[in-house]
C-alpha positions in Angstrom: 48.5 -5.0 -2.2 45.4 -5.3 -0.1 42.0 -6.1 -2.1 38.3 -4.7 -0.5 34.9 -6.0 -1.2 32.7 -4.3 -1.9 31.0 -4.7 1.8 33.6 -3.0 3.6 33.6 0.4 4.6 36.0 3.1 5.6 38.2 5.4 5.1 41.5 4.2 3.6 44.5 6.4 4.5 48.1 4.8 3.4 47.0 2.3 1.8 45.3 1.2 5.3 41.3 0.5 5.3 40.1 1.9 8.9 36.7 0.4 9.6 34.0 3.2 9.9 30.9 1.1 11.0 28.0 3.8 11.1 29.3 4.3 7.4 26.3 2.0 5.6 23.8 4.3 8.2 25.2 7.6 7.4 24.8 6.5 3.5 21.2 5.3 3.9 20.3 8.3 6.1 21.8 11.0 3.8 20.2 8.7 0.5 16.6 9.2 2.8 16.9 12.8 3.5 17.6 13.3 -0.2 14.7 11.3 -1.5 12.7 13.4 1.3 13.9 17.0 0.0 13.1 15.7 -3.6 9.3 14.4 -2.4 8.8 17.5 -0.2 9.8 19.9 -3.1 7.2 18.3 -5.6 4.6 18.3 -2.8 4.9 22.2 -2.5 5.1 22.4 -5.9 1.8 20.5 -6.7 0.0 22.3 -4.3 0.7 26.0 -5.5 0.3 24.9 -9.3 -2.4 21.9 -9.2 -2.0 20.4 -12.3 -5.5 20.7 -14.4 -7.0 17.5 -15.1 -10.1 18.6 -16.4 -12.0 15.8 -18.2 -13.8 18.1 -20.4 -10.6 19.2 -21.6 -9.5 18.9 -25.4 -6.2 18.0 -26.3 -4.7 17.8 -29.8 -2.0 16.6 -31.3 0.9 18.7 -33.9 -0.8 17.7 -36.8 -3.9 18.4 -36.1 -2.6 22.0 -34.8 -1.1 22.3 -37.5 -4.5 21.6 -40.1 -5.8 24.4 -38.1 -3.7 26.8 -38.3 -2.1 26.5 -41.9 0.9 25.7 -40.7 3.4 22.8 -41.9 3.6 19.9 -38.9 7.7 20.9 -38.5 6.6 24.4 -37.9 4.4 23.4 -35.1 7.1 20.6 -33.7 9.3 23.5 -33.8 7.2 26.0 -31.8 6.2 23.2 -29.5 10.4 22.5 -28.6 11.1 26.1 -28.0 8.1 27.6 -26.2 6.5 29.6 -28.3 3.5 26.9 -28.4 2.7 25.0 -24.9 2.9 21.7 -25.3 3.5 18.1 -23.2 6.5 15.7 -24.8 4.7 12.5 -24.8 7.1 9.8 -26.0 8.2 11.0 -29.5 5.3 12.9 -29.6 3.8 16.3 -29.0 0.5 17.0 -26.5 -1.4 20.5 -27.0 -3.8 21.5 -24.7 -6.6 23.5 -26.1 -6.6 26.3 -24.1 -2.5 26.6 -24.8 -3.7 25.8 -28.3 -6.5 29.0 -27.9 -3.7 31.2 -26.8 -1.3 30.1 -29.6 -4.0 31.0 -32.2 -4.7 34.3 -31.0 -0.9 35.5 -30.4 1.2 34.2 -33.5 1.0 36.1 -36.7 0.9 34.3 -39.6 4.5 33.1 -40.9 
């Protein structure tokens, strides 16, 4: 039985490794065109939804949502995970914007 490294490249038919030379080219050029579709698609996307750095902007965090609107913290965690309060995972924890905050407030009746 025939043993390959892992530097060679081919196609093997029958048990037969044919040598395919352009093969490490036409990996790195597909792995490039890839990594270009993926950089291109986040470029458009920034630019038609700019995130909003503002640096007056206020952010708070579940607890302190959750002072404010008389509501226990694993209420708010839960509202954050499913949508119903906009929120940024940020490590194990939870990051409300005000203004998503403001919108939150105004919508959700009282549990």
């Amino acid at each position: 039985m025939t043993t390959y490294s892992k530097d060679d490249f081919g196609i093997v038919i029958d048990g037969q490794l044919h040598s395919v030379d352009w093969m490490p080219y036409l990996v790195d050029s597909l792995s490039n065109k890839v990594l270009n579709n993926i950089i291109s698609k986040i470029d458009k996307k920034l630019q038609t939804n700019p995130p909003d750095f503002t640096s007056d902007a206020r952010n708070y965090t579940v607890g302190q949502v959750a002072k404010m609107t008389n509501k226990s913290v694993s209420t708010i965690t839960r509202h954050c995970r499913i949508g119903l309060l906009k929120a940024s995972k940020v490590g194990k924890s939870w990051l409300i914007r005000e203004k998503d905050y403001i919108i939150y407030r105004d919508n959700v009746d009282d549990e």
